[in-house]
C-alpha positions as CSV (number, residue, x, y, z in Angstrom):
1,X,0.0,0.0,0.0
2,X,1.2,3.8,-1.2
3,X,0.2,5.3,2.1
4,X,1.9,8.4,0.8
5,X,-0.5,9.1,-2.0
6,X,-3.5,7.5,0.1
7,X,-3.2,10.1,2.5
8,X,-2.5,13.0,1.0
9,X,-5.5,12.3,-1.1
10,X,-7.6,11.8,2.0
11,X,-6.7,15.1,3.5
12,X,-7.9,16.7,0.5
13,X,-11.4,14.6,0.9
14,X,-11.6,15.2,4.6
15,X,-11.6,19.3,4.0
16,X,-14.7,18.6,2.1
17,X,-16.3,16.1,4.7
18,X,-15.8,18.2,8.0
19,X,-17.9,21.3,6.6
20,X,-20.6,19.2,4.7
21,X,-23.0,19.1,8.0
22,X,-21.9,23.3,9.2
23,X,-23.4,25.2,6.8
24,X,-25.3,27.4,8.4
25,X,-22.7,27.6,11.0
26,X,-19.9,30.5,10.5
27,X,-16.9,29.1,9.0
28,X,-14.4,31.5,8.7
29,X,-12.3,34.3,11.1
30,X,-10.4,37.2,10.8
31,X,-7.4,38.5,12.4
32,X,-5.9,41.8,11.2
33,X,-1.8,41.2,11.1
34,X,-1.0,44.5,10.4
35,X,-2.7,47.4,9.0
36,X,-3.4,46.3,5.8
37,X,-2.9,42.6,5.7
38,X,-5.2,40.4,7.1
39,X,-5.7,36.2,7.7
40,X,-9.0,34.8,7.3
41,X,-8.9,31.0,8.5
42,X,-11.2,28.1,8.7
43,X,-11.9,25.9,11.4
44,X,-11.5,22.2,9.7
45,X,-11.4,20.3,13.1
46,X,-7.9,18.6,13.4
47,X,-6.8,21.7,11.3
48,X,-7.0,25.4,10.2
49,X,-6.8,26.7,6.5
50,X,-5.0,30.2,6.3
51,X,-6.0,33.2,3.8
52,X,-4.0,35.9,3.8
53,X,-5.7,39.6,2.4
54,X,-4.0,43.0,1.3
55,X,-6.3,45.7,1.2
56,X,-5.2,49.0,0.8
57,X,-5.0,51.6,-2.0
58,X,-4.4,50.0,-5.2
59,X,-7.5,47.7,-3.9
60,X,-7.6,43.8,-2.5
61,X,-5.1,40.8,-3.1
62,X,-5.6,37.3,-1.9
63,X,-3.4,33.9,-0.7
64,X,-5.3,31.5,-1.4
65,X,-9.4,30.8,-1.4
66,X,-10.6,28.1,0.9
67,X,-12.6,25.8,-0.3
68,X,-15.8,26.1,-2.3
69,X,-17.9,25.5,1.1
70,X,-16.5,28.6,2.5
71,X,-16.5,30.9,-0.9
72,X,-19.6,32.6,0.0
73,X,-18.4,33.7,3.1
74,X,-15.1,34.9,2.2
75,X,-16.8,36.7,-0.5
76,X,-18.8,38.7,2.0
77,X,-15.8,39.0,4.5
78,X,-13.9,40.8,0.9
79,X,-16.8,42.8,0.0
80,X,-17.0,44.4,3.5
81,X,-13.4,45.6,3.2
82,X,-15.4,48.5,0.7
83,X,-12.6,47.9,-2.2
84,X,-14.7,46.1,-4.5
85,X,-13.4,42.6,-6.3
86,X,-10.6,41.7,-6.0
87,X,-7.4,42.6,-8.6
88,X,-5.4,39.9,-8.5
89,X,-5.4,35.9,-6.2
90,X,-2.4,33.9,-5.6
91,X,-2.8,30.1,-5.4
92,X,0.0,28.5,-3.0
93,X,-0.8,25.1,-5.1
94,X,-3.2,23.6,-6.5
95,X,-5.1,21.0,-3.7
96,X,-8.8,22.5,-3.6
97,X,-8.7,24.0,-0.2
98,X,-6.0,26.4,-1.7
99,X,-8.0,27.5,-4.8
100,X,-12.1,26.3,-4.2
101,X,-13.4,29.9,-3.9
102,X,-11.9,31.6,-6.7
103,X,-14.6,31.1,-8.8
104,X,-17.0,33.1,-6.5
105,X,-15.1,36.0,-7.7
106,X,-15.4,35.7,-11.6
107,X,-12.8,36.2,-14.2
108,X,-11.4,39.4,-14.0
109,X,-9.1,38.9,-10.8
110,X,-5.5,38.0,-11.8
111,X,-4.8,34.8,-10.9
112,X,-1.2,34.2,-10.3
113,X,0.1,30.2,-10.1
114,X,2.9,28.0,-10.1
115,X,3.5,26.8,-14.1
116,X,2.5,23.2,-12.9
117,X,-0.9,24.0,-11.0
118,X,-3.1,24.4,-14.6
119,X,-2.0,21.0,-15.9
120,X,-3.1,19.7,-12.3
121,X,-6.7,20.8,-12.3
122,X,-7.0,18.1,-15.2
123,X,-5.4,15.6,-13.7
124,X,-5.5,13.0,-10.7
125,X,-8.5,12.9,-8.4
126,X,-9.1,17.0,-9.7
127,X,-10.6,16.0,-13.0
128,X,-13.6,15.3,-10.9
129,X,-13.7,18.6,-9.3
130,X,-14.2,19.7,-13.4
131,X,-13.3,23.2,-12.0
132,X,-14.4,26.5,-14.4
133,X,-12.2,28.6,-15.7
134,X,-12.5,31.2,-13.1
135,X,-10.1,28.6,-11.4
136,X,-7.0,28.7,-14.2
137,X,-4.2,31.2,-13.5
138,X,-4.1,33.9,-15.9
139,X,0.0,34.3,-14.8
140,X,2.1,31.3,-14.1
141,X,5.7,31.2,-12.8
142,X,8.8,28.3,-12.7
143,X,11.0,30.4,-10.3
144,X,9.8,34.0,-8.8
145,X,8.6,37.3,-9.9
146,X,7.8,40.9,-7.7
147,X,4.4,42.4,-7.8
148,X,4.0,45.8,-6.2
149,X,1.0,46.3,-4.6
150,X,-0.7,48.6,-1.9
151,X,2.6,50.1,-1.6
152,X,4.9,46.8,-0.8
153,X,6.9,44.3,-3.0
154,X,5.1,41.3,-3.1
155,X,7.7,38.3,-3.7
156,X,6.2,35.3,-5.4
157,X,8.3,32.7,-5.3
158,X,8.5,28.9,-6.4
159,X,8.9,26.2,-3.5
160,X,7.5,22.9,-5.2
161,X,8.9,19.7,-4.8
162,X,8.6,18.4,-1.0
163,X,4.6,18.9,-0.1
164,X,3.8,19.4,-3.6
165,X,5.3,20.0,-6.6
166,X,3.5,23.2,-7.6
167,X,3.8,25.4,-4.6
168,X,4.6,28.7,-4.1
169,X,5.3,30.6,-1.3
170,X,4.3,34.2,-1.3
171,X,6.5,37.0,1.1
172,X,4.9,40.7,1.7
173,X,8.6,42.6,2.3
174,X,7.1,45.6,3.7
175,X,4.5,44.1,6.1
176,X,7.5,41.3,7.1
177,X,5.1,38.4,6.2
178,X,4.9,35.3,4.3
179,X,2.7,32.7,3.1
180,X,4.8,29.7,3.2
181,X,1.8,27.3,1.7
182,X,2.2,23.8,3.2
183,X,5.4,23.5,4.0
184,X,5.2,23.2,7.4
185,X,1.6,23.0,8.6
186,X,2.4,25.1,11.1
187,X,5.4,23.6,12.3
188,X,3.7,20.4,12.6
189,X,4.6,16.8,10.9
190,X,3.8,18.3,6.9
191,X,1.9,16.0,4.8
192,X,3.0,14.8,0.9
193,X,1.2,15.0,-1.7
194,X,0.9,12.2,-4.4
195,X,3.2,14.8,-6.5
196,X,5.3,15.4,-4.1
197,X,8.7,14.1,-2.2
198,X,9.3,13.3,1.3
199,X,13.1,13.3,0.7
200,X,12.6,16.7,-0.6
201,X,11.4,18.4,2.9
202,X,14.8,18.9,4.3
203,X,16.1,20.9,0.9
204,X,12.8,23.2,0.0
205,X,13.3,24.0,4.0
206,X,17.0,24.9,3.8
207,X,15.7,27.5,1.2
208,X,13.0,28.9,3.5
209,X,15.6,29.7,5.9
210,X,17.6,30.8,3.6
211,X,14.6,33.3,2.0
212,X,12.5,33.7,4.4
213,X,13.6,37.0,6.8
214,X,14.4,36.6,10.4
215,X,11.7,38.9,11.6
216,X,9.0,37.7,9.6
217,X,6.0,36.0,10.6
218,X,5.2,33.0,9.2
219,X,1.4,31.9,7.8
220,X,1.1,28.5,7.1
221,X,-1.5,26.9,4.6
222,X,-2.8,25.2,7.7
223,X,-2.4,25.7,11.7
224,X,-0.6,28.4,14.2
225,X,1.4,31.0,12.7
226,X,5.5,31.1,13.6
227,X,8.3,32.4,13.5
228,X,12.0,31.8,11.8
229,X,13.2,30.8,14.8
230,X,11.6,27.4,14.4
231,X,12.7,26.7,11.3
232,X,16.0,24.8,12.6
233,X,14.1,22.2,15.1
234,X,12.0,21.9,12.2
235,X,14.6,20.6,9.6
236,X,16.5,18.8,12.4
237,X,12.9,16.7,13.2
238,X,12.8,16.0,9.1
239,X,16.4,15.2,8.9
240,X,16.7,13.1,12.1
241,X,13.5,10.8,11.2
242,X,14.2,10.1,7.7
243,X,17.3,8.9,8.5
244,X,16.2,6.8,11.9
245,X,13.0,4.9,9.1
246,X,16.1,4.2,6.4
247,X,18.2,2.7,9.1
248,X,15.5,0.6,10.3
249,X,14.3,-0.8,7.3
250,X,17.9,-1.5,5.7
251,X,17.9,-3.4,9.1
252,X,14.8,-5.5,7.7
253,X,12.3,-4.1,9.9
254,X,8.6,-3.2,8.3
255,X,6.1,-0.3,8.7
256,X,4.0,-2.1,11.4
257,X,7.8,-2.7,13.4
258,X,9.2,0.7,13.3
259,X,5.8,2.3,14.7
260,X,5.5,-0.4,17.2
261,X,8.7,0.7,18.2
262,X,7.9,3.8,18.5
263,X,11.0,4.6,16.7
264,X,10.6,8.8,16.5
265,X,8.7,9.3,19.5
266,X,11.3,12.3,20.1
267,X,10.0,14.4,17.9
268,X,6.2,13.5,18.8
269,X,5.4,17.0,19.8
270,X,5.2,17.7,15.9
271,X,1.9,15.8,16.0
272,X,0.1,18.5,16.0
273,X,-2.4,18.4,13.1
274,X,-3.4,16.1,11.0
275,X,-0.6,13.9,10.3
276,X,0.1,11.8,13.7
277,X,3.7,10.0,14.5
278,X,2.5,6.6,13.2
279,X,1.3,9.0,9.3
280,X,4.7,10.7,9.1
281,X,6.0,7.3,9.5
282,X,3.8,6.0,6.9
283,X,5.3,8.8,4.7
284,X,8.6,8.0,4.8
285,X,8.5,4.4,4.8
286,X,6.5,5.0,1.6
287,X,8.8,7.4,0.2
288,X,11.6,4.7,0.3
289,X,9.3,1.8,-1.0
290,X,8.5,3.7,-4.2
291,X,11.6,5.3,-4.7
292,X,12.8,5.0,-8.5
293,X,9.6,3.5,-9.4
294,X,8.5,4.5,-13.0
295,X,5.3,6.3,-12.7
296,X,2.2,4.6,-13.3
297,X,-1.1,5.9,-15.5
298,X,-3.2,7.8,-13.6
299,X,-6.5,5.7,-12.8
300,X,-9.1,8.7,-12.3
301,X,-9.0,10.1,-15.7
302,X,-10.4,7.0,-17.1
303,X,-12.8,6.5,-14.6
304,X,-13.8,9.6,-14.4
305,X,-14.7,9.9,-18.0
306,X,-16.5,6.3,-17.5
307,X,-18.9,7.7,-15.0
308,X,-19.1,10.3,-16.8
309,X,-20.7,8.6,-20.0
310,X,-21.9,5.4,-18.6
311,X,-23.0,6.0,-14.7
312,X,-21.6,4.6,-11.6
313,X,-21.9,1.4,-12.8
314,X,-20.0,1.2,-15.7
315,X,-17.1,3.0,-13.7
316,X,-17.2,0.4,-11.4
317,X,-16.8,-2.2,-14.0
318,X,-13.8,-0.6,-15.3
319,X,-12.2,-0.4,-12.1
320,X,-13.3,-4.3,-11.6
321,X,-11.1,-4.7,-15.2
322,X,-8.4,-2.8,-14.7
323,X,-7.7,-4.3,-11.0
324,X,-7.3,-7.2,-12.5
325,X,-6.0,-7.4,-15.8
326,X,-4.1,-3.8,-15.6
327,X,-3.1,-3.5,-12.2
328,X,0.5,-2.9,-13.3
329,X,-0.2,-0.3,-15.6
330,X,-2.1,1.9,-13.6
331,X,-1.2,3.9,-10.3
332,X,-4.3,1.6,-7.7
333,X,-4.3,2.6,-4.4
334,X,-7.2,1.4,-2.1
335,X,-8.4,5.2,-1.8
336,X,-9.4,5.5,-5.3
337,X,-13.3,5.1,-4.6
338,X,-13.3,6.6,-1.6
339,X,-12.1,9.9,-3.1
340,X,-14.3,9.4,-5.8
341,X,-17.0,8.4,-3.6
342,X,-16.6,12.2,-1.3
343,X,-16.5,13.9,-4.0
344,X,-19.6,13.0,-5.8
345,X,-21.2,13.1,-2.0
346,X,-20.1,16.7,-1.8
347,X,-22.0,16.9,-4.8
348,X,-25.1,15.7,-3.8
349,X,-24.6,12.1,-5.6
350,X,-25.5,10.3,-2.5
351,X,-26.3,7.2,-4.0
352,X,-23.8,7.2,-6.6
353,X,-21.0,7.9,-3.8
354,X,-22.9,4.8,-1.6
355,X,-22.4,2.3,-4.4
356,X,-18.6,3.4,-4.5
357,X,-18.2,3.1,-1.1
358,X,-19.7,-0.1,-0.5
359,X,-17.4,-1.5,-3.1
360,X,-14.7,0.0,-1.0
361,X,-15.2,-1.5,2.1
362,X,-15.5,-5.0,0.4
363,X,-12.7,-4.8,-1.8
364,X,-10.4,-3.2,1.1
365,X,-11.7,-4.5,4.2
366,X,-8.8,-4.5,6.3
367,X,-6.7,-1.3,5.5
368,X,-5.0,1.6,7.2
369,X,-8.0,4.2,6.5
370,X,-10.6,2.2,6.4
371,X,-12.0,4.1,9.6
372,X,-12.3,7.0,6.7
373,X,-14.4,5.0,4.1
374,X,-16.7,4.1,7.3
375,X,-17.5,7.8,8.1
376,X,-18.0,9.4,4.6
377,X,-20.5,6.3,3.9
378,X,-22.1,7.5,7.6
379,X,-22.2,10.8,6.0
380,X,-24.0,9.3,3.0
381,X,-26.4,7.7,4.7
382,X,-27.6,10.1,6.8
383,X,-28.3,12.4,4.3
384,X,-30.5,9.7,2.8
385,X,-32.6,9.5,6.2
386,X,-31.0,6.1,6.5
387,X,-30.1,6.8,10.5
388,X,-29.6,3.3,11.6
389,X,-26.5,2.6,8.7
390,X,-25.1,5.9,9.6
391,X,-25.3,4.9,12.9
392,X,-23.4,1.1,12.7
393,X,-21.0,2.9,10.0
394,X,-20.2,6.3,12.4
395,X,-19.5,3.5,15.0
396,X,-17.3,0.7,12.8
397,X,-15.0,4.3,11.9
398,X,-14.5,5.1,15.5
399,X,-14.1,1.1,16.4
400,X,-11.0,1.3,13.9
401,X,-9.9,4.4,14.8
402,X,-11.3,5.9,18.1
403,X,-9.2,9.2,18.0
404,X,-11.0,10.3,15.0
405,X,-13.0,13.5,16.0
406,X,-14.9,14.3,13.1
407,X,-16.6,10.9,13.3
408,X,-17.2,12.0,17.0
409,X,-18.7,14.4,16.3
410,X,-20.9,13.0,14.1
411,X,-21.8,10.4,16.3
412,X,-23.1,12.7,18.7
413,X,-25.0,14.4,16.0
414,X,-26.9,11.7,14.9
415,X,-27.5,10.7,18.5
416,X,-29.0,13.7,19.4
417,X,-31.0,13.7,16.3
């Protein structure tokens, strides 16, 4: 199992899942930073998403967009800065929680992106998204350029490769601020993306220390905001615990051994967000398993256009045909219908996401995030009124996993309900 690419694929899913039952619940806070930069975040429940806002003369200029679920309030939070639209948005990268409400906004913002995000919106799992072309960058960059804006230099500067491998990180010299996308996660064990590298942490974050000024303070794409200072126990964690997983497994020991073990409990403190000990372990054993591997084809295109013409079903027969007869042609992980499966639920295709997730659980009853495929198909059901499923399903996820507070929570939703 790729637990590298299954997880960062589920933290993009789980963004969707925590807000699907809090809509009429505020989503979004501000903080002024300074007097004319400001950081609206959202409340994600293991985690926070950071937006960062310039508003001054030559008008309003955004970090990132949050997610589609929480475009209608950012849009309101903008407009009531009296500035009108905004001129130009700056996507860190390209996962959805980054870049979901810049559609609310139309197409005359600027939207300024790394030279990989466009090609990215059509592949992987975010061909499903099918985003518009409010979305696409209008300005794209492969190493840095300056904007000058409400009176600062705005350096936009390219940091892909570790998290991802189209991120940016975006530094206001005057206001002594920057963006530094997911990098860090607030100084918390990061997470990789299915583009990106593990092995490549430790450089990109030699860079930031080398960029990034000591005085400045630093927003994260997710979590608490910090300072340079951390930057150096930071690189030391990386360094230290990708070395400690390579020495254990050229001494034959497996994933299940080395967090047994309890191998990089040092640096546990780091657990912080999303990504506990036993993930980051996941990550790196994962990194060195697939490393060299020739890339496979990406599985969701084809499905995607399946579903697309033929329904659920006929996507599901694909996927029966190329598990078996093409499994080593394509890039199968035992995600790929779960991510299907939330997305079409946060589109309202409850049944269609049911039938995907059912398959799921049967095909992969046994694996590391099952507890996941157990709450979304809670989710599922209870939007179809079915309240006893929900129930056994919000209950089998927290039997696998009883740390997990979103299915909590929505446990003691449907209880009370």
């Amino acid at each position: 199992m790729k637990h590298l690419q299954i997880f960062a694929i589920l933290i993009s899913v789980s963004i969707i899942g925590v807000n699907t039952h809090a809509q009429e619940e505020q989503l979004l806070t501000t903080v002024r930073l300074t007097d004319k930069i400001y950081q609206i975040s959202s409340d994600q429940g293991d985690y926070t998403t950071n937006t960062l806002v310039s508003v001054g003369e030559d008008g309003i200029l955004i970090v990132d967009t949050q997610t589609e679920n929480e475009a209608e309030e950012l849009k309101q939070i903008i407009d009531s800065f009296g500035k009108g639209a905004p001129k130009y948005i700056i996507n860190t990268h390209s996962h959805i929680e980054h870049i979901g409400g810049n559609a609310i906004f139309g197409t005359n913002p600027v939207v300024i992106a790394h030279e990989l995000y466009p090609s990215k919106l059509i592949s992987r799992s975010h061909i499903i998204e099918e985003f518009p072309p409010a979305t696409y960058p209008d300005i794209t960059l492969a190493d840095s350029i300056s904007l000058f804006f409400n009176g600062e230099r705005i350096r936009i500067i390219d940091m892909g490769g570790s998290h991802d491998d189209n991120e940016i990180i975006v530094h206001f010299t005057e206001s002594k601020i920057v963006h530094l996308s997911s990098l860090c996660n607030g100084f918390n064990f990061p997470s990789i993306d299915s583009d990106g590298d593990v092995f490549k942490f430790p450089e990109i974050i030699r860079r930031a220390i080398e960029i990034v000024p000591k005085d400045a303070v630093i927003v994260s794409g997710h979590n608490d905001n910090g300072g340079w200072q951390e930057f150096h126990p930071y690189l030391e964690m990386l360094e230290s615990t990708i070395d400690i997983i390579g020495k254990g497994l050229e001494a034959g020991k497996d994933l299940a051994t080395l967090q047994e073990e309890k191998v990089i409990d040092k640096w546990k403190s780091y657990a912080g967000s999303y990504v506990s000990v036993n993930d980051w372990i996941n990550y790196i054993v994962s990194g060195y398993e697939t490393k060299g591997e020739p890339e496979k084809k990406n599985i969701f295109k084809p499905l995607y256009y399946a579903i697309k013409d033929g329904g659920v079903e006929a996507g599901l027969s694909l996927f029966g045909d190329i598990k078996l007869n093409h499994a080593d042609e394509y890039n199968i992980s035992d995600a790929v219908l779960l991510v299907i499966a939330d997305k079409y639920l946060g589109k309202g295709k409850v049944e269609d996401a049911i039938k995907l997730l059912e398959l799921n659980i049967s095909e992969y009853p046994s694996v590391y995030y099952g507890y996941y495929s157990h709450y979304v198909l809670a989710k599922a059901y209870d939007e179809r009124g079915n309240k006893e499923k929900a129930l056994y399903n919000c209950e089998k996820s927290l039997e696998l996993n009883s740390e997990f507070q979103m299915a909590k929570e929505l446990l003691e939703k449907l209880k009370s309900d």
